[in-house]
C-alpha positions in Angstrom: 126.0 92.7 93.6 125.8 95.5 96.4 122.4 96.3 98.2 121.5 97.8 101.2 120.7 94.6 103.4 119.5 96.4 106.0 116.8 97.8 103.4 116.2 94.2 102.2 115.6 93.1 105.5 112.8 95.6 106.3 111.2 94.8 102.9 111.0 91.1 104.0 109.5 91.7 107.1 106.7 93.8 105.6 106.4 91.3 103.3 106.3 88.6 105.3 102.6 87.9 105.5 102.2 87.6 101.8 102.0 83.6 100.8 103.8 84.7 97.4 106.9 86.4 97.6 110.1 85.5 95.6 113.9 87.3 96.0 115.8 87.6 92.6 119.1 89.2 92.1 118.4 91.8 89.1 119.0 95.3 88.0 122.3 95.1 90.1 119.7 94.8 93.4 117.5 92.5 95.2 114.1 92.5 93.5 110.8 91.0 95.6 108.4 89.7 93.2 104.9 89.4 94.6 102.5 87.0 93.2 105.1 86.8 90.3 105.0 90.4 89.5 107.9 93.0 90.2 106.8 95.0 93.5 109.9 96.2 95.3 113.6 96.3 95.3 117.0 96.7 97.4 119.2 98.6 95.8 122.8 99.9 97.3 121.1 103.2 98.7 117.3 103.2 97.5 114.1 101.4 97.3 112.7 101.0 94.2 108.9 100.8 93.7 106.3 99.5 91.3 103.1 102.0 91.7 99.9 102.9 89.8 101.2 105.3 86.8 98.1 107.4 88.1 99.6 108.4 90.8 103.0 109.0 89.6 103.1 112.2 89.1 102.6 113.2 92.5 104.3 110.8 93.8 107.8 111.4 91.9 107.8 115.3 93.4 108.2 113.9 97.7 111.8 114.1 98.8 114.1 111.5 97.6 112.2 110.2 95.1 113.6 109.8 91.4 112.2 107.7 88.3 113.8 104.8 87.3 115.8 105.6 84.5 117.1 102.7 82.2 119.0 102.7 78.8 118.2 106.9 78.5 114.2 106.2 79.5 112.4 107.1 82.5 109.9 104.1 83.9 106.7 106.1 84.7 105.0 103.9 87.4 108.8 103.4 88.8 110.2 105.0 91.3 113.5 105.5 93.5 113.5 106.1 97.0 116.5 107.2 98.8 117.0 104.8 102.1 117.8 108.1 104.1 114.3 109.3 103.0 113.2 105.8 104.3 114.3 105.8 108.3 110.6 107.1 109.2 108.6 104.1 109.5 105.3 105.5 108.2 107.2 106.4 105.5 108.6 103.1 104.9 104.9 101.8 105.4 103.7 104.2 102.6 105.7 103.2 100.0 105.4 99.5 100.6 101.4 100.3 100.4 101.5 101.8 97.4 103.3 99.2 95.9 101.4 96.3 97.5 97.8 98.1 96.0 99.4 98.5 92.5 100.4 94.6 92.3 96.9 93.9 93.5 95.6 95.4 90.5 98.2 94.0 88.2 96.9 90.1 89.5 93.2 91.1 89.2 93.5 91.7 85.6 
């Protein structure tokens, strides 16, 4: 299985303070599973992340974003990240917020 490490390793640090975080090899990439829930994964050149469906749409149109695309059907609520769109911190920090407030929701249900 190839994935950015380098990527996998910033995810765990901002991850870090979270009491419930689990690393699974899946999708050919290094899934984090908060509070048993996909949130984020390392993939060979991208981030993937779980966020709100609402806010999809604009979300999917910033640069190096893509929608996860499985078996011909595109995820809406998951999204691709290009690492080189990822060097910025606060743009690192954005994405793991977003995906941090949608798996928020998904426990309070």
């Amino acid at each position: 299985m190839a994935f950015s490490k380098e990527l996998a390793q910033r995810i765990r640090k901002a991850l870090e303070h979270l009491p419930r975080v689990e690393e699974k090899k899946m999708f050919g990439s290094l899934a984090f599973m908060v509070n048993g829930k996909l949130c984020l994964t390392a993939g060979p050149s991208r981030m993937m992340c779980r966020i709100d469906s609402v806010l999809y749409e604009h979300e999917i149109k910033k640069d190096g974003c893509t929608a996860v695309v499985m078996r011909g059907r595109a995820y809406k609520g998951y999204l691709h990240i290009q690492e080189e769109n990822l060097s910025n911190e606060s743009d690192f920090d954005h994405w793991i917020k977003l995906a941090l407030d949608f798996n928020e929701q998904l426990i309070s249900k």
